[in-house]
Backbone as JSON, one array per atom type, in Angstrom:
{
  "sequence": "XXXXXXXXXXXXXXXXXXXXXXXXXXXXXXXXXXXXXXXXXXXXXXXXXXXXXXXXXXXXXXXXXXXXXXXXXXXXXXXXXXXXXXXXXXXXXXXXXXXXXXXXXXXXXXXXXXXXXXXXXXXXXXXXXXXXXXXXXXXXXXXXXXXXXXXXXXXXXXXXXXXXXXXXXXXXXX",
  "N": [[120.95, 187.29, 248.49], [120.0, 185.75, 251.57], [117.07, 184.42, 252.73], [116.83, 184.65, 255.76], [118.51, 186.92, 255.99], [117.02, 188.98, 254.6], [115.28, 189.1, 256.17], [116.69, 190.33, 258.63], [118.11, 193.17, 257.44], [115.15, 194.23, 256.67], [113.15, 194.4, 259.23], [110.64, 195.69, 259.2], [108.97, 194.27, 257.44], [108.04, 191.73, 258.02], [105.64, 189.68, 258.31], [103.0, 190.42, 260.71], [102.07, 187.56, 262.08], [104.98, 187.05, 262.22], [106.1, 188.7, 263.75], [107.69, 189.42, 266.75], [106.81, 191.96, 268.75], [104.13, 192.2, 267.94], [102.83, 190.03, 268.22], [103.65, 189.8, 271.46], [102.01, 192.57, 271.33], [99.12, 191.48, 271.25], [98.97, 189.25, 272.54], [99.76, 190.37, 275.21], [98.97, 192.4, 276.17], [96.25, 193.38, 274.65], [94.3, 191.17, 274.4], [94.17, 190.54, 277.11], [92.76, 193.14, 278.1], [90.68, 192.82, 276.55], [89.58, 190.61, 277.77], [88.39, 191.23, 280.28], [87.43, 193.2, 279.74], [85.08, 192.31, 278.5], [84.28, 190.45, 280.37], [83.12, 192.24, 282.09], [81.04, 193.4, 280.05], [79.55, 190.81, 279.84], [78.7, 190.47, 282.55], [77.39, 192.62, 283.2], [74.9, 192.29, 280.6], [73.68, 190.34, 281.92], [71.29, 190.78, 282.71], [69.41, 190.75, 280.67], [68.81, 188.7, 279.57], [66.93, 186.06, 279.79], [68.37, 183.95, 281.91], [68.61, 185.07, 283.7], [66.18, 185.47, 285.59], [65.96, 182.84, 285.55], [67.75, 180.89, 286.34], [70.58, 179.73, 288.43], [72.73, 180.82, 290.87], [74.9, 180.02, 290.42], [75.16, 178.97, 288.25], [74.54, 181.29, 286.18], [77.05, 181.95, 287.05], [78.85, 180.33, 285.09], [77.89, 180.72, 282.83], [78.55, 183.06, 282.13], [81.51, 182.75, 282.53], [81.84, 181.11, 280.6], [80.81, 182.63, 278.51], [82.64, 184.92, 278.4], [85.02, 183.71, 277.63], [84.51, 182.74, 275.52], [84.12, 185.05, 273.9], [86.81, 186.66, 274.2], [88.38, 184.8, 272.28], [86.24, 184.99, 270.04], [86.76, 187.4, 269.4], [89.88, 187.6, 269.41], [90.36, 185.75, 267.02], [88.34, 187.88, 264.82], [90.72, 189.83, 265.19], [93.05, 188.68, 264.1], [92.03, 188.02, 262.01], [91.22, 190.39, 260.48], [94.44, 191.43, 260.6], [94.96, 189.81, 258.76], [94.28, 190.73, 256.85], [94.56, 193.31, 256.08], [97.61, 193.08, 255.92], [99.44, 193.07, 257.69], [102.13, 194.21, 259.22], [104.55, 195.22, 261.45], [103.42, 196.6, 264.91], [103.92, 199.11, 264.96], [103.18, 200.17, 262.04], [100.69, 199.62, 261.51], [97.58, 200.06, 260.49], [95.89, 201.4, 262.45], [93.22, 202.18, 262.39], [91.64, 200.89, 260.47], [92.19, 198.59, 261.01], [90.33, 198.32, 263.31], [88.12, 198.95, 262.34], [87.66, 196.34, 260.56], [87.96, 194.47, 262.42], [85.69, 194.96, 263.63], [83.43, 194.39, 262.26], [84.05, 191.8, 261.48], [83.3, 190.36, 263.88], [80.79, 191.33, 264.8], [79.85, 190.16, 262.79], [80.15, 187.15, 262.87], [78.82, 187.26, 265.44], [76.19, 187.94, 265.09], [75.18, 186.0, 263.4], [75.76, 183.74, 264.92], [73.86, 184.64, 267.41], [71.75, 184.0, 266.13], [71.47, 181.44, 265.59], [71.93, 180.3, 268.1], [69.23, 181.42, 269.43], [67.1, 180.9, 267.73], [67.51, 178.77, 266.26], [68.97, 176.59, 267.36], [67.71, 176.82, 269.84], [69.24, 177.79, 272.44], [69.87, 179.72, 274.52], [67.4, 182.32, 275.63], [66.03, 185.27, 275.19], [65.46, 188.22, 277.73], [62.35, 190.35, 278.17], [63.91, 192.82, 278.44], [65.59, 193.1, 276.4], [67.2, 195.35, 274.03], [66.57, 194.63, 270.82], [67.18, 194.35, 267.09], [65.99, 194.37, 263.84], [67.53, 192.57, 261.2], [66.93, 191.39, 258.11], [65.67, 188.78, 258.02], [65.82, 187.89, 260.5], [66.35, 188.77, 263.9], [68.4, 189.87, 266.05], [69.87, 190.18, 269.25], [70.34, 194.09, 270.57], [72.45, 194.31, 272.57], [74.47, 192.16, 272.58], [75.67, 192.6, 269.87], [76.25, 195.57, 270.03], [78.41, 195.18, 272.1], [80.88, 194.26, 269.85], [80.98, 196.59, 268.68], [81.87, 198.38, 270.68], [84.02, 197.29, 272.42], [86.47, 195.49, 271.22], [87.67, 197.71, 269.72], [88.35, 199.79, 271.86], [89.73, 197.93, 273.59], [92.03, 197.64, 272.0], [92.85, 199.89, 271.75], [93.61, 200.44, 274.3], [95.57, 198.17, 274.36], [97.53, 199.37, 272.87], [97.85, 201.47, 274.3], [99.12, 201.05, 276.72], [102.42, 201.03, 278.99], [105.2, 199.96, 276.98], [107.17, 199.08, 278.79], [106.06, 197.96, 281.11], [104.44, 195.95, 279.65], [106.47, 194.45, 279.32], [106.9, 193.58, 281.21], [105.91, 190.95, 281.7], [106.65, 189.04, 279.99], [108.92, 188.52, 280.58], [110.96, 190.43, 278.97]],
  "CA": [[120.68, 187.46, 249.9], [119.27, 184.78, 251.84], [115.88, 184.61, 253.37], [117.21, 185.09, 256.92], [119.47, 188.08, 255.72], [116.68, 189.7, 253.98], [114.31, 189.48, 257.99], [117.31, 191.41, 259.22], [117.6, 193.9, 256.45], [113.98, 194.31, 256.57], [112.08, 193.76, 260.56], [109.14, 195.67, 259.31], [108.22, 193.77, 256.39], [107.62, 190.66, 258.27], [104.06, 189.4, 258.17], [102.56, 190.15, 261.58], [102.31, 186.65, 262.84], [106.13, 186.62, 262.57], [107.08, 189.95, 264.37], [107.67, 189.67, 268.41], [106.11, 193.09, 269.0], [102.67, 192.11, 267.07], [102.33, 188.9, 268.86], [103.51, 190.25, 272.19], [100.92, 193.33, 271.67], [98.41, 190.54, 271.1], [98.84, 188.36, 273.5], [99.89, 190.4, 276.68], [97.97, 193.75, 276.03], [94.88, 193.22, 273.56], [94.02, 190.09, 274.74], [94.14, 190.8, 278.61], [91.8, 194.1, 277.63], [89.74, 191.99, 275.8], [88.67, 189.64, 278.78], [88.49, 191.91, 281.17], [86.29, 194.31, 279.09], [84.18, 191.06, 277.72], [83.73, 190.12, 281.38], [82.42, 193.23, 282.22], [80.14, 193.79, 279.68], [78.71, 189.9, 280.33], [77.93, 190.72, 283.44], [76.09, 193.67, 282.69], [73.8, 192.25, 280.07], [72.71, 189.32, 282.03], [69.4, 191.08, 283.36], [69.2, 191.07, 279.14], [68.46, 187.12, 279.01], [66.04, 185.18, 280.76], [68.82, 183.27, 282.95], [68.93, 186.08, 284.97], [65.1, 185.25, 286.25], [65.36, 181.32, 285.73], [69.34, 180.24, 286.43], [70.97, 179.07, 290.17], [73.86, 181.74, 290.9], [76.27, 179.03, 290.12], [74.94, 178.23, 286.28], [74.81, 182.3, 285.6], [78.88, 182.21, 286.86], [79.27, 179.47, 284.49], [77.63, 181.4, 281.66], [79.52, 184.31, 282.19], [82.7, 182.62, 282.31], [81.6, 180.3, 279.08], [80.51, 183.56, 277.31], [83.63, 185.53, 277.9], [85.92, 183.14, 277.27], [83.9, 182.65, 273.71], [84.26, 186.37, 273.63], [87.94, 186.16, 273.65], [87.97, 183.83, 271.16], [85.9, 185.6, 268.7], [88.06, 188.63, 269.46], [91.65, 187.29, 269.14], [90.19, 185.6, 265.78], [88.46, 188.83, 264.15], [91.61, 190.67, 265.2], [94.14, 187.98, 263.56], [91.59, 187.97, 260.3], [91.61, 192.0, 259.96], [95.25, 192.03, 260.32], [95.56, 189.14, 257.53], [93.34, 191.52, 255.5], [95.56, 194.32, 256.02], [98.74, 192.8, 255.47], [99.81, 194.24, 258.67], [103.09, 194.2, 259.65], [105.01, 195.7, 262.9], [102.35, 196.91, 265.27], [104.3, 200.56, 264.33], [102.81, 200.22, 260.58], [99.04, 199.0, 261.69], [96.52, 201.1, 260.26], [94.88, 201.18, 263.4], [91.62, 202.66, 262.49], [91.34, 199.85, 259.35], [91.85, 197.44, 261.43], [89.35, 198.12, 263.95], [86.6, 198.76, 262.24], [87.44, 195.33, 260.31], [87.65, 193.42, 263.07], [84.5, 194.93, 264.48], [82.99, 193.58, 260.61], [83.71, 190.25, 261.75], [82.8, 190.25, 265.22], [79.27, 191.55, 264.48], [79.16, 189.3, 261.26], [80.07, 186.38, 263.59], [78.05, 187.71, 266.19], [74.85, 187.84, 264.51], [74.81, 184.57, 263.06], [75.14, 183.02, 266.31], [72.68, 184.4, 267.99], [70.48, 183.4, 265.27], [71.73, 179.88, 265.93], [71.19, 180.21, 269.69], [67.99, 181.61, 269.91], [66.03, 180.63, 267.04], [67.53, 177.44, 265.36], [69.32, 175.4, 268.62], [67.21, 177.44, 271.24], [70.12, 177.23, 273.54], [68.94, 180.25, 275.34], [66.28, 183.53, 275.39], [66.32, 187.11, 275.42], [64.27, 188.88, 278.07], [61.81, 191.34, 277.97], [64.46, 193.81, 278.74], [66.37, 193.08, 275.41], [66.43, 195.53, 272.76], [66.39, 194.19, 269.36], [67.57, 194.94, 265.8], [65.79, 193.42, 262.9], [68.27, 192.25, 260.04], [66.31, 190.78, 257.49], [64.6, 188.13, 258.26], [67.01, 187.86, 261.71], [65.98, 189.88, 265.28], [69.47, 189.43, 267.27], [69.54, 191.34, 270.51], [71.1, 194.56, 270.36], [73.44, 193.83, 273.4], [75.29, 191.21, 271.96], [76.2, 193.24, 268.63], [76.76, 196.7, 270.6], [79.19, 194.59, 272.3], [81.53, 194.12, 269.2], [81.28, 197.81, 268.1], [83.0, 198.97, 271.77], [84.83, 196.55, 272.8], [87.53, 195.41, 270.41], [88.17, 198.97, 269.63], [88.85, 199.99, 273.2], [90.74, 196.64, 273.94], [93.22, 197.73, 270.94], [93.51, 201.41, 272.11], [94.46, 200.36, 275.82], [96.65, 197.81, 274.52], [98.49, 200.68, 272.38], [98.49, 203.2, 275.17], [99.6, 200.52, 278.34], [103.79, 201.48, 278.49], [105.71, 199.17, 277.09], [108.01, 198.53, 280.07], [105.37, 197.62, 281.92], [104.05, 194.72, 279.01], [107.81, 193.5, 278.96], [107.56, 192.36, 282.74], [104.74, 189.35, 281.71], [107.01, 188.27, 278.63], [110.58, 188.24, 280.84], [111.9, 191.38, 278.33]],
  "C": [[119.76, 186.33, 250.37], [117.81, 185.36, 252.74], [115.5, 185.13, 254.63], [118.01, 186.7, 256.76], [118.43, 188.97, 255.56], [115.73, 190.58, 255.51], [115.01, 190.58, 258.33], [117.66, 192.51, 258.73], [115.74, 194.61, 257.03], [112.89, 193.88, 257.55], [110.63, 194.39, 259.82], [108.52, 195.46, 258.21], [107.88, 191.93, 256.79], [106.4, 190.9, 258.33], [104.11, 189.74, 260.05], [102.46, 189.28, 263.14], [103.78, 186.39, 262.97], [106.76, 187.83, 263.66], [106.45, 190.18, 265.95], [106.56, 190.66, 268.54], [104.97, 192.81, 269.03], [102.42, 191.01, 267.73], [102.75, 189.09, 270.48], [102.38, 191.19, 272.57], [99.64, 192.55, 271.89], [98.3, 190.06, 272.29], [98.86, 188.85, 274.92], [99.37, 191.59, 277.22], [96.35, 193.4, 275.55], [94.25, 192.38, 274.2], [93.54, 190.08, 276.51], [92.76, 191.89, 278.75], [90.45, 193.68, 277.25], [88.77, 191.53, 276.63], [88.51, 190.21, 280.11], [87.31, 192.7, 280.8], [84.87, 193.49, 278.87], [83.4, 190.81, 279.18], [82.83, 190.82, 282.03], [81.03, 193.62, 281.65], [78.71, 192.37, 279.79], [78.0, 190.06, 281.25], [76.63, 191.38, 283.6], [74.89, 193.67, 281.97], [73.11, 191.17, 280.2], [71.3, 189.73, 282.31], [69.03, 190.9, 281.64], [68.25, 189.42, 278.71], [67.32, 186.84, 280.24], [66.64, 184.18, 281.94], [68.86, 183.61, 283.74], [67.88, 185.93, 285.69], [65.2, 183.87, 287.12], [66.7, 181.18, 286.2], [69.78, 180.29, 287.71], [72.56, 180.59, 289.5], [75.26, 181.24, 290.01], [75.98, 178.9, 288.45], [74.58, 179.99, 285.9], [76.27, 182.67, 285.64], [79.02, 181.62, 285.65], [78.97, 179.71, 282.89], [78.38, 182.55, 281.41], [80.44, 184.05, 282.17], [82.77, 182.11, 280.57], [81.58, 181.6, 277.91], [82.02, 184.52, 277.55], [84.74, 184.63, 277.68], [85.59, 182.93, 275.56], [84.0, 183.95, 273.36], [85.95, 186.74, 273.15], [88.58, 185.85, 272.63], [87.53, 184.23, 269.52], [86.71, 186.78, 269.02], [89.75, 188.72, 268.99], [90.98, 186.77, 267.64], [89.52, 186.81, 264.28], [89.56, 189.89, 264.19], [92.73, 190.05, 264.08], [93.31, 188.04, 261.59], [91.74, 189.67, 259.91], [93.53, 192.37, 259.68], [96.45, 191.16, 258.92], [94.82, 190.28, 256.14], [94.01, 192.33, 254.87], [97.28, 194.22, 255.7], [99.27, 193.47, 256.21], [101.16, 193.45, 258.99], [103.98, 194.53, 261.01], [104.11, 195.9, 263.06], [102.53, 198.68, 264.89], [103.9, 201.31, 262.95], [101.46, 199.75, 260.45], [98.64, 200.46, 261.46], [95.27, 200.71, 261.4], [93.26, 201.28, 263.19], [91.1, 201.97, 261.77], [91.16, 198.7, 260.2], [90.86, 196.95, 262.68], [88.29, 198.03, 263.57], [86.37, 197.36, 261.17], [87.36, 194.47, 261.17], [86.32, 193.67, 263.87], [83.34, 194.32, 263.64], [82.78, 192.48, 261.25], [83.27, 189.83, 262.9], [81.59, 190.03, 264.89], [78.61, 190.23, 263.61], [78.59, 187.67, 262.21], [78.9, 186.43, 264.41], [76.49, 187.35, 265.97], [74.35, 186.32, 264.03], [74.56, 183.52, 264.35], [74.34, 183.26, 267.55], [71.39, 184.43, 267.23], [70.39, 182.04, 265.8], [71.25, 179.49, 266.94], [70.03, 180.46, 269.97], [67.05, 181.59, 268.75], [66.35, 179.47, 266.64], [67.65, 176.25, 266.6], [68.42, 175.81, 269.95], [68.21, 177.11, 272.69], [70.05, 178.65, 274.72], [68.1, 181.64, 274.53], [66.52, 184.6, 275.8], [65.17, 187.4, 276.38], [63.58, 190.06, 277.51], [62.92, 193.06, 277.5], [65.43, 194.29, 277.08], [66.23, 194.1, 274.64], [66.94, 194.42, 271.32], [66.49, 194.98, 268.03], [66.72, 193.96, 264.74], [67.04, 193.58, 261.57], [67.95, 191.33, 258.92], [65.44, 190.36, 257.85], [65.18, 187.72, 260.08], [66.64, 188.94, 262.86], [67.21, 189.65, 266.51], [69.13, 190.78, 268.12], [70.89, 192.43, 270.28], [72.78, 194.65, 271.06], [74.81, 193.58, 272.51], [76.42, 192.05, 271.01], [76.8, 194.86, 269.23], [78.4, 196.45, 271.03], [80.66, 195.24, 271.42], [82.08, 195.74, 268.83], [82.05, 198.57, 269.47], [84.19, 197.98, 272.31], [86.31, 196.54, 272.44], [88.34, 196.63, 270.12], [89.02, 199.54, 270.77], [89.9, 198.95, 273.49], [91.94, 197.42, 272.6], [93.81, 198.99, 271.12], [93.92, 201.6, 273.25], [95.51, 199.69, 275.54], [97.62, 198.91, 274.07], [98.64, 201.53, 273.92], [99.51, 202.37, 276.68], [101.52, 200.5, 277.98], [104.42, 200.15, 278.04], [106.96, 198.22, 278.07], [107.14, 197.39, 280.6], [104.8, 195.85, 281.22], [105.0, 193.72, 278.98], [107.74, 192.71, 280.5], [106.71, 191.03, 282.44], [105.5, 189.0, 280.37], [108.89, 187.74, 279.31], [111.33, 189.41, 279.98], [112.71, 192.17, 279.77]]
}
């Protein structure tokens, strides 16, 4: 049997990145959820930083777009690493609940490190007063940030599942 024979034989043993569905759910559900949710919660935790005192209206848009678009970003990439973890296949054979709380793993993991980076090594910006704070070793990231990861992604993956699929087929031409 050839290699092509075996795909058709066998749709839900393709890897993930090969199966329509899984890169449709991705891209025109999850993903949409994602930056929408991301944008939301930016907004919300600017009183959290100090730009919100010191920053021109125009350079807090510009942070808020910068940070959810980096939100995004780390989102579509801890989602694509949890579902290499999982060896996930159709989106019909995702161990949903594995793969959320791995991609919320890497979010955080991510997460944390860079706002070590940002606010203690590059000082690229500051937490206000208002922040809370987690200590992690030797590490004090703001809790914001990391809360973030633990609602987000989750929610973004349980709207894309529930939004009808009719409705996802009109932004792909199905």
């Amino acid at each position: 049997m050839r290699a092509r024979d075996s795909e058709i034989a066998e749709p839900y043993r393709r890897p993930w990145y090969r199966d329509r569905q899984a890169r449709s759910l991705i891209l025109f559900r999850y993903l949409p959820w994602l930056a929408v949710l991301s944008l939301g919660w930016e907004i919300a935790q600017l009183p959290l930083y100090t730009l919100w005192k010191q920053a021109t209206p125009a350079y807090m848009g510009f942070a808020v777009a910068h940070c959810t678009v980096g939100d995004v970003l780390i989102g579509a990439l801890a989602l694509m690493l949890s579902l290499q973890m999982t060896r996930a296949h159709s989106p019909e054979q995702w161990r949903r609940a594995r793969i959320a709380v791995l991609t919320v793993i890497a979010a955080v993991s991510y997460t944390a490190l860079s706002e070590w980076l940002n606010t203690v090594a590059l000082r690229s910006w500051e937490y206000s007063s208002l922040m809370p704070r987690i200590r992690l070793g030797e590490i004090e990231p703001g809790l914001s940030p990391l809360a973030q990861w633990l609602v987000i992604p989750p929610l973004a993956l349980w709207l894309a599942f529930r939004l009808p699929r009719r409705a996802s087929s009109k932004w792909i031409g199905g």
